[in-house]
PyMOL Python script that loads the backbone (N, CA, C, O; Angstrom):
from pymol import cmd

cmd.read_pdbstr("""\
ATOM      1  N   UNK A   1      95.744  17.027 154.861  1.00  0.00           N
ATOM      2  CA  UNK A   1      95.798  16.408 156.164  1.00  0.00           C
ATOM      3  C   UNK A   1      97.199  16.504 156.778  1.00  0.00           C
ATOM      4  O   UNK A   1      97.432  16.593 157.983  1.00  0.00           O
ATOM      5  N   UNK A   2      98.195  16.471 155.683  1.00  0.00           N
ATOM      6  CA  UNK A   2      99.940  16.709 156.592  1.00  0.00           C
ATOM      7  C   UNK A   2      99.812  17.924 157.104  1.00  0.00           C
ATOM      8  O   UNK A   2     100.780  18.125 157.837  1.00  0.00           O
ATOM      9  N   UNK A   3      98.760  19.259 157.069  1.00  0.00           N
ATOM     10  CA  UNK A   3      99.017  20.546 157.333  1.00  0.00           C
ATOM     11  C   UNK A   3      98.854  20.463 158.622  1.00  0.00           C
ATOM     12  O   UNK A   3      99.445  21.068 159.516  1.00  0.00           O
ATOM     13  N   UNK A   4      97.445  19.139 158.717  1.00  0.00           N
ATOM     14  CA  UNK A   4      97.188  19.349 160.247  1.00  0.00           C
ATOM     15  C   UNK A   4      98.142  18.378 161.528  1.00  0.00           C
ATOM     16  O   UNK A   4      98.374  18.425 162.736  1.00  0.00           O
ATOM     17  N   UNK A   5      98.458  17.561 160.372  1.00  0.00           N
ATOM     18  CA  UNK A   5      99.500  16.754 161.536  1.00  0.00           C
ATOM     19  C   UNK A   5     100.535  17.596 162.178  1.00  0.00           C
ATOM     20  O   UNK A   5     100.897  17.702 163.349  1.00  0.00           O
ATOM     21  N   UNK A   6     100.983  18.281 160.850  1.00  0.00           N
ATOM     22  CA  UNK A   6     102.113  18.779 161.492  1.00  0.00           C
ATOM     23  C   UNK A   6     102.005  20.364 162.371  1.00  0.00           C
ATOM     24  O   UNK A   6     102.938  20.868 162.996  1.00  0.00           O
ATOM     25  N   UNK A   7     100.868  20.844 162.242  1.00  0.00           N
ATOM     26  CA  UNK A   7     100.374  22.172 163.213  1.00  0.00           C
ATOM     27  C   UNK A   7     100.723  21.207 164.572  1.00  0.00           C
ATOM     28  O   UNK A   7     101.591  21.588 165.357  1.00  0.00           O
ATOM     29  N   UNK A   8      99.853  19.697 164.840  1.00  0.00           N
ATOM     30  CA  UNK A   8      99.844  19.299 165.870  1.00  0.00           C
ATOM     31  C   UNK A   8     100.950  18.458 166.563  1.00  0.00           C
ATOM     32  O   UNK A   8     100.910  17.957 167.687  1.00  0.00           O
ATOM     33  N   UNK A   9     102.069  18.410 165.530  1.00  0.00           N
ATOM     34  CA  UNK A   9     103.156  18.064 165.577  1.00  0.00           C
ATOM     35  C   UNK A   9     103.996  19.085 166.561  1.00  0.00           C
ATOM     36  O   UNK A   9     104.465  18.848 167.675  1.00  0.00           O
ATOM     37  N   UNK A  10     104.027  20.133 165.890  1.00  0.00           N
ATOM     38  CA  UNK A  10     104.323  21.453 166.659  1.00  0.00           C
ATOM     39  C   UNK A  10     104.128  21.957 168.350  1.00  0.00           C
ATOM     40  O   UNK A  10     104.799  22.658 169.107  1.00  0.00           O
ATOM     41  N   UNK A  11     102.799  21.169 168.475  1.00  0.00           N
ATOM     42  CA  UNK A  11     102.417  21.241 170.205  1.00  0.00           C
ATOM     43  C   UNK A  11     102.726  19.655 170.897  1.00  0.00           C
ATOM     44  O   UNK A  11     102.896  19.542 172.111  1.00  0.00           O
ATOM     45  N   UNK A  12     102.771  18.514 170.004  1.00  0.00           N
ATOM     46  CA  UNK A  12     103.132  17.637 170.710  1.00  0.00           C
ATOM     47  C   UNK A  12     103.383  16.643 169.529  1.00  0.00           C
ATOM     48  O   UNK A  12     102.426  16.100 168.977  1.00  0.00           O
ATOM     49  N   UNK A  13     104.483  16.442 169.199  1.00  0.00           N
ATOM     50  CA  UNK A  13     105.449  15.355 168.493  1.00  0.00           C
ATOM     51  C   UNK A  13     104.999  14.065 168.564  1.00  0.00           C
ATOM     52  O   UNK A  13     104.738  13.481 167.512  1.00  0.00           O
ATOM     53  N   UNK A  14     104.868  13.542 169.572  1.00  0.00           N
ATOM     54  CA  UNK A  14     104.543  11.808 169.231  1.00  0.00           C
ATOM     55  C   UNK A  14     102.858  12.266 168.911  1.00  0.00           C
ATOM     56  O   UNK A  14     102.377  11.677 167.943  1.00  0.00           O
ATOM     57  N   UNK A  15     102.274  12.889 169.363  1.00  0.00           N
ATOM     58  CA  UNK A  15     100.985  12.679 168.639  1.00  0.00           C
ATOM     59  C   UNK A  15     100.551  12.504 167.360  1.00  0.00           C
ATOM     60  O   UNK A  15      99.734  11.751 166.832  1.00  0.00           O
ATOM     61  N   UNK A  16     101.788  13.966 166.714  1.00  0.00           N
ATOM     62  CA  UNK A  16     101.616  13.895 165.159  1.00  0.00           C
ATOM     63  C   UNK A  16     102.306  13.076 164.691  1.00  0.00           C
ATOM     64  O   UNK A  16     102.144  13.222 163.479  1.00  0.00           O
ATOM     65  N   UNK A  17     103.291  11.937 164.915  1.00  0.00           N
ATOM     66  CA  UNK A  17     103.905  11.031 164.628  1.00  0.00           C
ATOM     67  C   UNK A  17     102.916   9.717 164.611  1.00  0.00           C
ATOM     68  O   UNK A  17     102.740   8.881 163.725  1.00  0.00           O
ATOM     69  N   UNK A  18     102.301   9.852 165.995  1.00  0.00           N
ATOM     70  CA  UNK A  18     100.956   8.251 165.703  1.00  0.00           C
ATOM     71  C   UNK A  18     100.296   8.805 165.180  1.00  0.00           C
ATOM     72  O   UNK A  18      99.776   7.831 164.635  1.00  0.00           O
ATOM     73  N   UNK A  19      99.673   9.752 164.724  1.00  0.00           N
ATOM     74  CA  UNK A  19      98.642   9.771 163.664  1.00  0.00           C
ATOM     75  C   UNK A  19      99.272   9.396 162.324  1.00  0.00           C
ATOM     76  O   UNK A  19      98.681   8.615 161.579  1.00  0.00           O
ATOM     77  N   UNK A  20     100.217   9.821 162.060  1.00  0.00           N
ATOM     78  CA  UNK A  20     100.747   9.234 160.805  1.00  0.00           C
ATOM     79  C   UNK A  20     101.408   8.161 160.945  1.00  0.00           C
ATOM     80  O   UNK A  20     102.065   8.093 159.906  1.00  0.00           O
ATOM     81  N   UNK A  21     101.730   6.988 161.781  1.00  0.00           N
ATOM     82  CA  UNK A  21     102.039   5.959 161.419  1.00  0.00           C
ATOM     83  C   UNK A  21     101.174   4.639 162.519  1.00  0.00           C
ATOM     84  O   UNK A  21     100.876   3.475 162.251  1.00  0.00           O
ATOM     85  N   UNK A  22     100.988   5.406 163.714  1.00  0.00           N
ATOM     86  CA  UNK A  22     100.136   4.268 164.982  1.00  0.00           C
ATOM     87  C   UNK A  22     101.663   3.946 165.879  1.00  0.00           C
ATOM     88  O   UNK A  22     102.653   4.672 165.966  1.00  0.00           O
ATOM     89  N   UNK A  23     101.486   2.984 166.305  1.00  0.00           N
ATOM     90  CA  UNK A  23     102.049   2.381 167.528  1.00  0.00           C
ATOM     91  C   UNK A  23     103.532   1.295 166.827  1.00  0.00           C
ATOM     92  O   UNK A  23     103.859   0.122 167.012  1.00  0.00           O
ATOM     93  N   UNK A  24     104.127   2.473 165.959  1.00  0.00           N
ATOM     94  CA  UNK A  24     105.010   1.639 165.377  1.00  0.00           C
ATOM     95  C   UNK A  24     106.702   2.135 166.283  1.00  0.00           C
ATOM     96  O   UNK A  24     106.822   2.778 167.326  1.00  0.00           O
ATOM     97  N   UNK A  25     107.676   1.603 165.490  1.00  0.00           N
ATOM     98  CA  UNK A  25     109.258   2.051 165.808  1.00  0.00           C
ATOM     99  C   UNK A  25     109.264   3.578 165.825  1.00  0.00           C
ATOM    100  O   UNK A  25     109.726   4.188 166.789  1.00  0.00           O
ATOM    101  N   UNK A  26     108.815   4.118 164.888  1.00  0.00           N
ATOM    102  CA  UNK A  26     108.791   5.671 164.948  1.00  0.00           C
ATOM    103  C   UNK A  26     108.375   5.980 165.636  1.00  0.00           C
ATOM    104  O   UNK A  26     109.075   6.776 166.262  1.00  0.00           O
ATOM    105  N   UNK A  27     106.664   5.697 166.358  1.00  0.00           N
ATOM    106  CA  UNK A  27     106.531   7.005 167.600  1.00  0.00           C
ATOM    107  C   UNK A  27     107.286   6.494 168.564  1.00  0.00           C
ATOM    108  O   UNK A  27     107.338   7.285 169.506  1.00  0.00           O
ATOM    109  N   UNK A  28     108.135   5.138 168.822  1.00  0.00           N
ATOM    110  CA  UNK A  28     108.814   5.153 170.595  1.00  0.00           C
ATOM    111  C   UNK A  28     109.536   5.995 170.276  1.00  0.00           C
ATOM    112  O   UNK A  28     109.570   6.913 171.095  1.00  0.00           O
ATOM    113  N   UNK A  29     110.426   6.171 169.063  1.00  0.00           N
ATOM    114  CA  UNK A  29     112.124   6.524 169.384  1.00  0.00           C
ATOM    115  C   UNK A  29     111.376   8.423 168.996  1.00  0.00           C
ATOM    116  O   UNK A  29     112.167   9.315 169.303  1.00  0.00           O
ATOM    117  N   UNK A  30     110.407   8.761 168.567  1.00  0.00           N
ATOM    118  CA  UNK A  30     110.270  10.085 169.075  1.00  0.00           C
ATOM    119  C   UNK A  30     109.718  10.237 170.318  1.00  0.00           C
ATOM    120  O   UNK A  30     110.084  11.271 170.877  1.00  0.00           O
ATOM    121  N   UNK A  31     108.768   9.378 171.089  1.00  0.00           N
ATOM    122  CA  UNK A  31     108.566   9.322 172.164  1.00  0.00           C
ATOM    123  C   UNK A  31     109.898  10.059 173.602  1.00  0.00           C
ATOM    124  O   UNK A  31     109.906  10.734 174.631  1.00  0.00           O
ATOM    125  N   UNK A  32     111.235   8.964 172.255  1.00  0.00           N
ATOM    126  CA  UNK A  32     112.730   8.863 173.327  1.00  0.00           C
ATOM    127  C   UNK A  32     112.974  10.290 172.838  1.00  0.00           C
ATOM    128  O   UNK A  32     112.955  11.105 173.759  1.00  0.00           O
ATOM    129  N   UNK A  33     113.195  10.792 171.643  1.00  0.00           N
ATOM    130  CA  UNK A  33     114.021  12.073 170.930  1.00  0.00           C
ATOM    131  C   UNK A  33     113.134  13.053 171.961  1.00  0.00           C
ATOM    132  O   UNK A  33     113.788  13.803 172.686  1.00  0.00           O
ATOM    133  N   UNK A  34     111.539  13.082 172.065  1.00  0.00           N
ATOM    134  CA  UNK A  34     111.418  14.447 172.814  1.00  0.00           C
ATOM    135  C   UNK A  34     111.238  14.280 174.191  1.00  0.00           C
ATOM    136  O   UNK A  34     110.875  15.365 174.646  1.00  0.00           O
ATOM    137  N   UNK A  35     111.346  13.159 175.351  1.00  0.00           N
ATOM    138  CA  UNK A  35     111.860  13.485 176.416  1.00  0.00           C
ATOM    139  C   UNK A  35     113.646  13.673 176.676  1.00  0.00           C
ATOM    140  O   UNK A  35     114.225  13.858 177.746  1.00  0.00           O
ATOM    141  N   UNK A  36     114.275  13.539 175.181  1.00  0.00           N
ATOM    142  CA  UNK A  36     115.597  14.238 175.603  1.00  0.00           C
ATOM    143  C   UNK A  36     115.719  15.541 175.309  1.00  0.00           C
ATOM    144  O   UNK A  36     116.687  16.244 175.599  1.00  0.00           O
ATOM    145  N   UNK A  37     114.392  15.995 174.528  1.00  0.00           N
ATOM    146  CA  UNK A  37     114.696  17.369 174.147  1.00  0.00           C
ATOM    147  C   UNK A  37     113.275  17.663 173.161  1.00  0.00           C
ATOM    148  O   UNK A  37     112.675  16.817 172.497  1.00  0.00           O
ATOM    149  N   UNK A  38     113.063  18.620 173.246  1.00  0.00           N
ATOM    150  CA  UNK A  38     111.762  18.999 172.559  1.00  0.00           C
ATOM    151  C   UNK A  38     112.164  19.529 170.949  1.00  0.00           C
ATOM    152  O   UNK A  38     111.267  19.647 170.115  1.00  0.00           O
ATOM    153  N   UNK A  39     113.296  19.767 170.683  1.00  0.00           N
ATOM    154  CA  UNK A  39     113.937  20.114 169.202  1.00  0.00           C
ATOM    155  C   UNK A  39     113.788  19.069 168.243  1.00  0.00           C
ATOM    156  O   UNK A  39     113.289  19.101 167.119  1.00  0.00           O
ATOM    157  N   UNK A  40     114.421  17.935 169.024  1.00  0.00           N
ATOM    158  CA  UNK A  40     114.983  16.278 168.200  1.00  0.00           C
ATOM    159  C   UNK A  40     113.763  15.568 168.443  1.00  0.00           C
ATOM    160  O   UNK A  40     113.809  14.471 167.886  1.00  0.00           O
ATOM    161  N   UNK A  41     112.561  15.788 169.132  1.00  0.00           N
ATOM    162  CA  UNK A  41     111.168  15.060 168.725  1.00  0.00           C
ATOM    163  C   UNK A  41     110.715  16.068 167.686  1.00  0.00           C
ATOM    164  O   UNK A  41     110.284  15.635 166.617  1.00  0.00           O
ATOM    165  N   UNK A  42     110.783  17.585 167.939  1.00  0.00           N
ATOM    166  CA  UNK A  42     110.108  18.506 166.597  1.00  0.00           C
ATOM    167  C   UNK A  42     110.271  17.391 164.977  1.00  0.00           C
ATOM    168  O   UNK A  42     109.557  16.734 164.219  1.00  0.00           O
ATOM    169  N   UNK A  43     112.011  17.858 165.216  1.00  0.00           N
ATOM    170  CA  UNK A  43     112.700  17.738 164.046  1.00  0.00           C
ATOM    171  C   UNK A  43     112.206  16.138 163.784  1.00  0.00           C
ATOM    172  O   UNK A  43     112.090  16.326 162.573  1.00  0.00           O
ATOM    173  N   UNK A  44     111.920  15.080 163.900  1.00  0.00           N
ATOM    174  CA  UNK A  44     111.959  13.715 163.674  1.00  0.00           C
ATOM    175  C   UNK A  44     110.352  13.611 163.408  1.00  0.00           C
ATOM    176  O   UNK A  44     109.959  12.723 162.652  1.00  0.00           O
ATOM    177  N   UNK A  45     109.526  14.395 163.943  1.00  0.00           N
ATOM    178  CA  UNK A  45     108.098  14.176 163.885  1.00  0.00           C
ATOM    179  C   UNK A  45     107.872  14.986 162.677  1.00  0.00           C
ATOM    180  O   UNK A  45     107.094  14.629 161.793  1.00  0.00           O
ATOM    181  N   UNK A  46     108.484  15.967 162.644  1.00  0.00           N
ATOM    182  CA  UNK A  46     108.487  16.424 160.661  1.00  0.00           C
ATOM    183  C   UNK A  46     108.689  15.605 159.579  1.00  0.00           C
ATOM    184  O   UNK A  46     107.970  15.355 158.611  1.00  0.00           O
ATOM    185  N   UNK A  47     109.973  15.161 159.953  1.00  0.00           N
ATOM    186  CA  UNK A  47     110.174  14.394 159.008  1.00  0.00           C
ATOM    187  C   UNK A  47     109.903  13.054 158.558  1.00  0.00           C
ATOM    188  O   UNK A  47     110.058  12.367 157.548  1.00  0.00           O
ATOM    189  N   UNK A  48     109.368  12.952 159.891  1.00  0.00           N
ATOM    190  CA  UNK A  48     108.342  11.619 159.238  1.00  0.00           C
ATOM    191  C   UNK A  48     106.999  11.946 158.576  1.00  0.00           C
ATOM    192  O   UNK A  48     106.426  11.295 157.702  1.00  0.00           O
ATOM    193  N   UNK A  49     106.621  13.053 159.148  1.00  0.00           N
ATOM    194  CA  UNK A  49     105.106  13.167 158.526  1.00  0.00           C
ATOM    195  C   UNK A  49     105.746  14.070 157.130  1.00  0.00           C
ATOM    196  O   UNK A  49     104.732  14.675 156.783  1.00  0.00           O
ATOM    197  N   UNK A  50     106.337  14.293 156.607  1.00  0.00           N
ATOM    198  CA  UNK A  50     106.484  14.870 155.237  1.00  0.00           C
ATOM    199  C   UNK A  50     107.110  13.856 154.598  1.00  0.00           C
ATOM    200  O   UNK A  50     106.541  13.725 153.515  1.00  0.00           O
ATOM    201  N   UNK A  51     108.017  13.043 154.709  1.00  0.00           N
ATOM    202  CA  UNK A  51     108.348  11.440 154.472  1.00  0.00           C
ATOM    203  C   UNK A  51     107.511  10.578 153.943  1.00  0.00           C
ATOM    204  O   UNK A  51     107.900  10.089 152.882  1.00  0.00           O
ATOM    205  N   UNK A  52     106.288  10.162 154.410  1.00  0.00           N
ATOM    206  CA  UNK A  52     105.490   9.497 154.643  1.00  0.00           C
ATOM    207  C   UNK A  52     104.491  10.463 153.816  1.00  0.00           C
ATOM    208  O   UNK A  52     104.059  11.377 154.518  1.00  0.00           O
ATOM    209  N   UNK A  53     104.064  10.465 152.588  1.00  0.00           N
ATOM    210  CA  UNK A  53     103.064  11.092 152.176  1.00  0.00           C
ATOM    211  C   UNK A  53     102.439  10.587 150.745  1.00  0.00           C
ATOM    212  O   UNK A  53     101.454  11.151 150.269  1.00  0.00           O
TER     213      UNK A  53
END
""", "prot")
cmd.dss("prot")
cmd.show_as("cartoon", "prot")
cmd.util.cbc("prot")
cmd.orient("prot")
């Protein structure tokens, strides 16, 4: 199931971030990381969903 979060991580970051955790601290502040930049939501939505396993 991390294979698919993170394929969908890849097209949109906070998605694959609430699927692996919901409506917590992690998806706002990737919410914040990828409207400053689409790299620093990538990079943060990885590492939570490989983190978290």
């Amino acid at each position: 199931m991390d294979v698919v979060r993170i394929i969908i991580a890849i097209f949109l970051p906070p998605l694959g971030v609430f699927l692996q955790v919901g409506l917590g601290g992690a998806f706002w502040l990737n919410i914040l990381l990828t409207l400053l930049g689409y790299v620093p939501g990538l990079v943060h939505a990885i590492w939570i969903i490989a983190k978290r396993d």
